[in-house]
DRENDO-1510 file (C-alpha; in Angstrom, 1 decimal, always signed):
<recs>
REC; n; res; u; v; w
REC; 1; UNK; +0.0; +0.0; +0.0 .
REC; 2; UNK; +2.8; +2.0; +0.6 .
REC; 3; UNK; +4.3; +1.8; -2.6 .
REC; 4; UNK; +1.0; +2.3; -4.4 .
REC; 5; UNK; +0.8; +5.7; -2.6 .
REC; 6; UNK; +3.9; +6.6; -3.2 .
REC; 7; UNK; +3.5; +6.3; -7.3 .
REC; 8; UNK; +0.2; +7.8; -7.1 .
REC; 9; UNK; +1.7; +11.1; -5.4 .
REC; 10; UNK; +4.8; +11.1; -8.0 .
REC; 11; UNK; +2.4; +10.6; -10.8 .
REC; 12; UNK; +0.1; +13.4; -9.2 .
REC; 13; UNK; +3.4; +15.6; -8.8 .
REC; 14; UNK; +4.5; +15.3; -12.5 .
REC; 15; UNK; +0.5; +16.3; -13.5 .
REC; 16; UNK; +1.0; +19.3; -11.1 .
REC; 17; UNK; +4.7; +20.2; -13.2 .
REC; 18; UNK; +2.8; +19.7; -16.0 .
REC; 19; UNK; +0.1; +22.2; -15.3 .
REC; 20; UNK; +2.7; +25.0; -14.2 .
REC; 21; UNK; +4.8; +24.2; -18.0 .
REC; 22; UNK; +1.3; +25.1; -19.5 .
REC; 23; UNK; +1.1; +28.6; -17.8 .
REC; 24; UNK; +4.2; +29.4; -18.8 .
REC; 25; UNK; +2.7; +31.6; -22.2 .
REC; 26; UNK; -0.1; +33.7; -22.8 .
REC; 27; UNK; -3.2; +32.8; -24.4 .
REC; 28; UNK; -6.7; +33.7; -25.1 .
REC; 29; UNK; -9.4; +31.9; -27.0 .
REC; 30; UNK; -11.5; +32.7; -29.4 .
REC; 31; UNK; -15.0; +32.0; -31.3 .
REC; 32; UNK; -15.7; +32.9; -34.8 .
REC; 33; UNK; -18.5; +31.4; -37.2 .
REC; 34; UNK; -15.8; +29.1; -38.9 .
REC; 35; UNK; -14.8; +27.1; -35.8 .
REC; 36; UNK; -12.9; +28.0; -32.4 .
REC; 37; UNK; -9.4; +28.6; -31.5 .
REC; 38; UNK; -6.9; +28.9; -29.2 .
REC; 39; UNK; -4.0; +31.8; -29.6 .
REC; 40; UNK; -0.4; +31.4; -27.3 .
REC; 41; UNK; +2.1; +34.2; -27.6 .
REC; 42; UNK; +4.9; +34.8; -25.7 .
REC; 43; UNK; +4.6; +38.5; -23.5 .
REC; 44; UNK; +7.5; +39.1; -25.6 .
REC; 45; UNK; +7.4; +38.5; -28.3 .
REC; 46; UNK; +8.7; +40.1; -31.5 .
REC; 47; UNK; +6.8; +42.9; -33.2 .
REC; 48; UNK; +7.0; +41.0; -36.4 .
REC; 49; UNK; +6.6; +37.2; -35.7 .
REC; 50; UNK; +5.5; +33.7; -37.7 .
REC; 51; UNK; +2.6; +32.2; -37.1 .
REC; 52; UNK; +2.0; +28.9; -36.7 .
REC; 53; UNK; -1.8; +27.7; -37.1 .
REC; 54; UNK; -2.7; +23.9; -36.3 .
REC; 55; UNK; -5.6; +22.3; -36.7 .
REC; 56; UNK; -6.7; +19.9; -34.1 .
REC; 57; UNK; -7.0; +16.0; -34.3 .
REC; 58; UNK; -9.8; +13.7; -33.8 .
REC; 59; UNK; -11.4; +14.2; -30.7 .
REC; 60; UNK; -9.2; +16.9; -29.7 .
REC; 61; UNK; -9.8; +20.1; -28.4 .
REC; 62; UNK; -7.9; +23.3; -28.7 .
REC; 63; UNK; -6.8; +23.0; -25.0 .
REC; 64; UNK; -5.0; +19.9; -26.2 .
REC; 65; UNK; -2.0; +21.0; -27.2 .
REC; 66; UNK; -0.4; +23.5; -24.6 .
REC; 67; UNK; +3.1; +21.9; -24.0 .
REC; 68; UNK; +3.9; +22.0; -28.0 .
REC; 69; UNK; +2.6; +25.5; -28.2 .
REC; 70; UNK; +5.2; +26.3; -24.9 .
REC; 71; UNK; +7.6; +25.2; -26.5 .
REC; 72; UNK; +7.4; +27.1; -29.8 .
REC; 73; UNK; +6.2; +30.3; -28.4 .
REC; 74; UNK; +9.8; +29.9; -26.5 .
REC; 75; UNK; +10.7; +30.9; -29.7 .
REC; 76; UNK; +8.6; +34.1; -30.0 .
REC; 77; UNK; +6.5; +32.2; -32.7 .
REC; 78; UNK; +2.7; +32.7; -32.4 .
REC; 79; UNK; +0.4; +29.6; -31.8 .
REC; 80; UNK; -2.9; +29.4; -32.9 .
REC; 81; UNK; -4.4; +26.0; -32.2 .
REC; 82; UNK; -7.9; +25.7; -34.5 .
REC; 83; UNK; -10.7; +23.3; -34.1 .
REC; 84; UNK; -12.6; +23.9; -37.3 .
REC; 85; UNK; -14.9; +21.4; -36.8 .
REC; 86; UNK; -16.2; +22.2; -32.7 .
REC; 87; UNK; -18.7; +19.3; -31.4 .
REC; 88; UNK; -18.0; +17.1; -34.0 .
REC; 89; UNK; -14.9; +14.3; -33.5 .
REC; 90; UNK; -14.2; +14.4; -37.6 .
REC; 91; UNK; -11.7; +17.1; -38.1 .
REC; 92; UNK; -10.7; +15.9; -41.9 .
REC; 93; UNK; -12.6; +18.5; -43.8 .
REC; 94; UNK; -10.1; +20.7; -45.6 .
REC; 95; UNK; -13.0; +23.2; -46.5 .
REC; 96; UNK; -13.6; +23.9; -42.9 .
REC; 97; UNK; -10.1; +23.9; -42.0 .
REC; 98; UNK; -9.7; +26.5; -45.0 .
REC; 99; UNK; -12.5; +29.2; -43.7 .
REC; 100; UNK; -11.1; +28.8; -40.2 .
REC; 101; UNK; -7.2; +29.0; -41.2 .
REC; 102; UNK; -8.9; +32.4; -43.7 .
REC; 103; UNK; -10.6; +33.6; -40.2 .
REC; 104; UNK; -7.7; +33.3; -38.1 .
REC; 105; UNK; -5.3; +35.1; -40.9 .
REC; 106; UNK; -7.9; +37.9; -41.3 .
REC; 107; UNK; -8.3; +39.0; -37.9 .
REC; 108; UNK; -4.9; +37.6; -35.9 .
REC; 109; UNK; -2.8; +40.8; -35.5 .
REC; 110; UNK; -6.2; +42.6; -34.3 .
REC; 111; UNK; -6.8; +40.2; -31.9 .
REC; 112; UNK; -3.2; +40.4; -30.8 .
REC; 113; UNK; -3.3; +44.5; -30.7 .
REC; 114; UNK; -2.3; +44.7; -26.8 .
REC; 115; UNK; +0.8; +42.4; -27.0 .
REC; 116; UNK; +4.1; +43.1; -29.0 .
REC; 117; UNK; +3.3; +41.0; -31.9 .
REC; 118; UNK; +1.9; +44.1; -34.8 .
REC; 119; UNK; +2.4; +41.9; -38.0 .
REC; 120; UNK; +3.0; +38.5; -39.2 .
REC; 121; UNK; +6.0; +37.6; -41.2 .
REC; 122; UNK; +4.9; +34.0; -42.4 .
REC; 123; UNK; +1.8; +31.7; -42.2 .
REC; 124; UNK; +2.9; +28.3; -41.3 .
REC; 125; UNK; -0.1; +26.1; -41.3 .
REC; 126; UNK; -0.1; +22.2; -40.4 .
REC; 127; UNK; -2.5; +19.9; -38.1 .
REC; 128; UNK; -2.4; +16.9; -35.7 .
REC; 129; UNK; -3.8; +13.8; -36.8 .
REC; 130; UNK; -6.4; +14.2; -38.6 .
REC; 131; UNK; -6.0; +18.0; -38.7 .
REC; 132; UNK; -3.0; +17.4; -40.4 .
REC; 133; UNK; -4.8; +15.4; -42.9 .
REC; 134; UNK; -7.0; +18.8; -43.4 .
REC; 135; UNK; -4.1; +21.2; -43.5 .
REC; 136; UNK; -2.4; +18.8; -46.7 .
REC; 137; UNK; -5.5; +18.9; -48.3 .
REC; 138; UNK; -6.6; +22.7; -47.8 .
REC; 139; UNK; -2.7; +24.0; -48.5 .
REC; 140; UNK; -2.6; +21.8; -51.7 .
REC; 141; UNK; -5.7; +23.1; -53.2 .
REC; 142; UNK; -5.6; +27.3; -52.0 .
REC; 143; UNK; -2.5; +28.8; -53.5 .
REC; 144; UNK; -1.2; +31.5; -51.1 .
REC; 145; UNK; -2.9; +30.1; -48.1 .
REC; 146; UNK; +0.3; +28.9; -46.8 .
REC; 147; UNK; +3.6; +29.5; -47.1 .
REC; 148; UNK; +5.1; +26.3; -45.3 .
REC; 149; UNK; +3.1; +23.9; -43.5 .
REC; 150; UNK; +4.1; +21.9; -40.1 .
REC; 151; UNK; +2.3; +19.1; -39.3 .
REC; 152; UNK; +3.0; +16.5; -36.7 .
REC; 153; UNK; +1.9; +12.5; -37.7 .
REC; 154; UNK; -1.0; +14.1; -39.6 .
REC; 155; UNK; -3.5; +10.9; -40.3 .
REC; 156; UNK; -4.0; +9.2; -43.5 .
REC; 157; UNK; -2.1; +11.2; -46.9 .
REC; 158; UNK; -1.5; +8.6; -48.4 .
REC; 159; UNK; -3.9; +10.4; -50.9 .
REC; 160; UNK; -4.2; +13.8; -50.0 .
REC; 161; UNK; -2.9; +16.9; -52.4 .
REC; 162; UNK; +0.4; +17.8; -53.8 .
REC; 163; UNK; +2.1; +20.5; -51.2 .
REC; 164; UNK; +4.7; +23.0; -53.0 .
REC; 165; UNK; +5.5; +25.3; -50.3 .
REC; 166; UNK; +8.4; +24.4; -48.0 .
REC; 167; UNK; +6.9; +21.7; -45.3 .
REC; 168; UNK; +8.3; +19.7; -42.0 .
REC; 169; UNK; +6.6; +16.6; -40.6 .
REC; 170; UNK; +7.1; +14.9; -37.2 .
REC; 171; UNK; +6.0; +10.9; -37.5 .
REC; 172; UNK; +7.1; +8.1; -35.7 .
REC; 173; UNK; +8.2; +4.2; -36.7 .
REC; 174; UNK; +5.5; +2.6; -35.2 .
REC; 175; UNK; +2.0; +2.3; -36.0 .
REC; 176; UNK; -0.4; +3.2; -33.1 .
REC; 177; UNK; -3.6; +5.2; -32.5 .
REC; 178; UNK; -5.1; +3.4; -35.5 .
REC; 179; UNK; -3.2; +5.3; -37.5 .
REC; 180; UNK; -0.4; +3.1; -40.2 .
REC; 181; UNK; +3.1; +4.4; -40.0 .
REC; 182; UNK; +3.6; +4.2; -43.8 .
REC; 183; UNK; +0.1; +6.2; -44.5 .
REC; 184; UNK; +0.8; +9.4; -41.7 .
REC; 185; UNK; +4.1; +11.7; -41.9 .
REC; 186; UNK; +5.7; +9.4; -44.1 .
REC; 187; UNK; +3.0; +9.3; -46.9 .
REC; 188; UNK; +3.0; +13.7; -45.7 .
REC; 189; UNK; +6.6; +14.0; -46.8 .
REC; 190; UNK; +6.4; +11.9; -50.1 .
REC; 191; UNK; +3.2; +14.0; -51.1 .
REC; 192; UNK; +5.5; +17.4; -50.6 .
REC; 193; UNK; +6.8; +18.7; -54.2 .
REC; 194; UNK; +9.7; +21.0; -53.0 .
REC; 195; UNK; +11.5; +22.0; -49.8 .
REC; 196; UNK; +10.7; +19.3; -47.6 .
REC; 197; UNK; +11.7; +17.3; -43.7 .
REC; 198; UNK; +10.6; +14.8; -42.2 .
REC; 199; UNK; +11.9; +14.1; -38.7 .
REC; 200; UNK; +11.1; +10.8; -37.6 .
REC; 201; UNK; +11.3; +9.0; -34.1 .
REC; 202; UNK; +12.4; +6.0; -33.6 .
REC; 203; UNK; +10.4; +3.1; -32.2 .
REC; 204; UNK; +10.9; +2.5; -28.4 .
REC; 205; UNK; +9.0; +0.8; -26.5 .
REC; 206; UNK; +9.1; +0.6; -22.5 .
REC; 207; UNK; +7.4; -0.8; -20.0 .
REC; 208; UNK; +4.8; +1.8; -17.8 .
REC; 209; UNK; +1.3; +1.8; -16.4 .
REC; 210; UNK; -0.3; +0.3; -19.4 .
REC; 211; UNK; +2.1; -2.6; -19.8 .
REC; 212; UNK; +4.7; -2.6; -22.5 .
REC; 213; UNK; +4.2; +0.2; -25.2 .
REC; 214; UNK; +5.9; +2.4; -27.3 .
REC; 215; UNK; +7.4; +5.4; -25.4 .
REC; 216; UNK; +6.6; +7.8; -27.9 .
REC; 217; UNK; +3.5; +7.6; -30.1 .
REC; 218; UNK; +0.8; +9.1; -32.3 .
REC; 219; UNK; -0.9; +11.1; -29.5 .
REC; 220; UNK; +2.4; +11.8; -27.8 .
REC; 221; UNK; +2.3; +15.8; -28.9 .
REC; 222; UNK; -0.8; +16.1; -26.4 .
REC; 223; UNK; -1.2; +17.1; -23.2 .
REC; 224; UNK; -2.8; +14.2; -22.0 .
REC; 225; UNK; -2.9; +11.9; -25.0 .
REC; 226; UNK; -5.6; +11.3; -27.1 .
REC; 227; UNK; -8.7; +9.9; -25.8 .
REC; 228; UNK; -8.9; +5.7; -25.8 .
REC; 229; UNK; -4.8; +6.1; -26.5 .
REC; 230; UNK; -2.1; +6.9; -24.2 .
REC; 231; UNK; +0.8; +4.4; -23.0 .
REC; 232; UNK; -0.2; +6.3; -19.5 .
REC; 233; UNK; +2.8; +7.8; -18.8 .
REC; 234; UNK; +3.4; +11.6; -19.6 .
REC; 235; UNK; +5.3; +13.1; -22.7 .
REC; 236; UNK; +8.9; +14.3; -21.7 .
REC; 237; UNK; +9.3; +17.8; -21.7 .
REC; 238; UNK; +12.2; +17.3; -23.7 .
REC; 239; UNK; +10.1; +16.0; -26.8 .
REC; 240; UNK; +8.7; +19.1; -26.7 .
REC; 241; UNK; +11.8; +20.6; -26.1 .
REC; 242; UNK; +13.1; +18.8; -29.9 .
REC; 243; UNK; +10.2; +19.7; -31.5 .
REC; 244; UNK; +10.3; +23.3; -31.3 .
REC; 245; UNK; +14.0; +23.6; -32.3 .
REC; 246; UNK; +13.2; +21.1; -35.1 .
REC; 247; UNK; +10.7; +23.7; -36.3 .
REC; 248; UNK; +12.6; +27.2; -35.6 .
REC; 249; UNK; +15.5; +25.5; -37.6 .
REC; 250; UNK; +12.8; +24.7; -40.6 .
REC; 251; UNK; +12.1; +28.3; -40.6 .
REC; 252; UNK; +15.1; +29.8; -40.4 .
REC; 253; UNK; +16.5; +27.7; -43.0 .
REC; 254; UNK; +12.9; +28.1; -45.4 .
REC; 255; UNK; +13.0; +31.9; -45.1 .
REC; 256; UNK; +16.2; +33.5; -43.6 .
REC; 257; UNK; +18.9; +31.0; -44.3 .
REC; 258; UNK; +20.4; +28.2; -46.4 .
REC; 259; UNK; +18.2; +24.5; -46.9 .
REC; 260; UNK; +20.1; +22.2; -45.7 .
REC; 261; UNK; +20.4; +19.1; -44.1 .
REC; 262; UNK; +22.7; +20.3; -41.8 .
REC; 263; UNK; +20.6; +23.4; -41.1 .
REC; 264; UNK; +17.5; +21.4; -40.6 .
REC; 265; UNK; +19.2; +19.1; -37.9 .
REC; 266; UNK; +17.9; +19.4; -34.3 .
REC; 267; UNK; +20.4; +20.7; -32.1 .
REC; 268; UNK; +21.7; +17.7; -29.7 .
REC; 269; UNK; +18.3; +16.3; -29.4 .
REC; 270; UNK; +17.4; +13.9; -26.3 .
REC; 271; UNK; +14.6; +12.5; -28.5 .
REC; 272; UNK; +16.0; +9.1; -30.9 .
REC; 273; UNK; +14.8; +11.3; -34.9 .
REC; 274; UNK; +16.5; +10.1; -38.0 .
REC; 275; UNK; +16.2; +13.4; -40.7 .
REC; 276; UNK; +15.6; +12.8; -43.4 .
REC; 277; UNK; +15.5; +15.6; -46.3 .
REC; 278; UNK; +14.6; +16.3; -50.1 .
REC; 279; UNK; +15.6; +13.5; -51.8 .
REC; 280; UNK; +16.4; +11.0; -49.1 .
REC; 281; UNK; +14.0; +8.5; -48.7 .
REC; 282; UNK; +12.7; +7.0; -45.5 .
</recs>
């Protein structure tokens, strides 16, 4: 009995942590007719900054997502997190994502008039999961609605559109969630026509709460998990950590710099990602 209370109150002590790495930005949310959102910035943030809009997975909400949006707004990037389908767990409709990603680009900086951020210098639009599946789709067919796209294990592309603008995709090598390996980031990356990354984690599994399972997985970018899928144990804040360098080097390389592998490489990551770039096929 003793032991069992002591793992309850460590478990309940890491939630806590948790909690406090969520206040660490600002952030408001946000209803308009297209869907709802959810808009982290950092209180200092640059006066011109990228934004980086992600549509929500299946199930999700957009207080799903508050340690990745931490972690990037570390970078002074804004984060707007969009469920363009509210009350409905479907969130693979690229029209909807469209009007909502058009809402959010229309009426961001107004919404942001009392911080520091007073323009945007690029629109970097991606999803989660199924939101990801959304984003491909919606960027593919709406020239100019994008100028890269970041999506993390986005479900399913195995047929979604071409993408030409300059993209980064997070994906893992094991199937879980439902979702196939082969058909997620991978499938992403091969359907990119240009400047492209794809920063995939290697499979791990370890034993935890829920037996033996994969230490990182599909729903591993939420806070939380996904509903009906978690390996129990919580995301380590370095993952988070790796994932917004991974994307702050993408966009310095896409729009300041030089593309290149080397450029694109995550600096001493603590999470096991093979890179893989342009040509180089996973």
């Amino acid at each position: 009995m003793k032991k069992l209370f002591t793992v309850t109150a460590v478990f309940l002590l890491a939630i806590c942590f948790a909690t406090a790495e969520n206040a660490q930005a600002n952030y408001f949310d946000k209803s308009v007719s297209a869907g709802n959102v959810r808009v982290y910035y950092s209180p200092t943030c640059p006066a011109t900054s990228e934004a980086i809009l992600i549509g929500v997975g299946t199930s999700m909400l957009t207080s799903s997502y508050g340690n990745l949006a931490n972690a990037l707004t570390n970078y002074g990037y804004i984060v707007v997190i969009m469920d363009h389908n509210p009350g409905n767990m479907v969130k693979t409709d690229a029209t909807k994502y469209k009007n909502l990603a058009l809402a959010v680009k229309a009426n961001l900086v107004s919404w942001l008039a009392s911080t520091n951020c007073k323009a945007i210098a690029h629109w970097i639009l991606g999803g989660h999961s199924a939101g990801g599946q959304a984003a491909q789709n919606a960027v593919s067919s709406t020239p100019g609605l994008a100028q890269a796209i970041f999506s993390i294990d986005p479900y399913n592309c195995s047929n979604t559109g071409v993408v030409t603008v300059p993209a980064l995709y997070w994906g893992f090598d094991v199937t879980s969630c439902f979702v196939t390996k082969e058909d997620a980031a991978e499938a992403a990356y091969y359907g990119s026509d240009g400047k492209r990354a794809f920063q995939r984690v290697a499979k791990k599994y370890v034993w935890g709460p829920c037996g033996y399972s994969p230490k990182f997985f599909h729903c591993s970018f939420c806070d939380g998990h996904c509903p009906a899928c978690t390996n129990c144990m919580l995301t380590p804040n370095y993952f988070f950590t790796d994932v917004a360098n991974s994307v702050y080097k993408f966009i310095k390389a896409a729009f300041y710099g030089t593309w290149s592998k080397s450029n694109l490489a995550i600096s001493n990551p603590s999470t096991p990602v093979t890179l893989f770039v342009d040509k180089d096929l996973p």
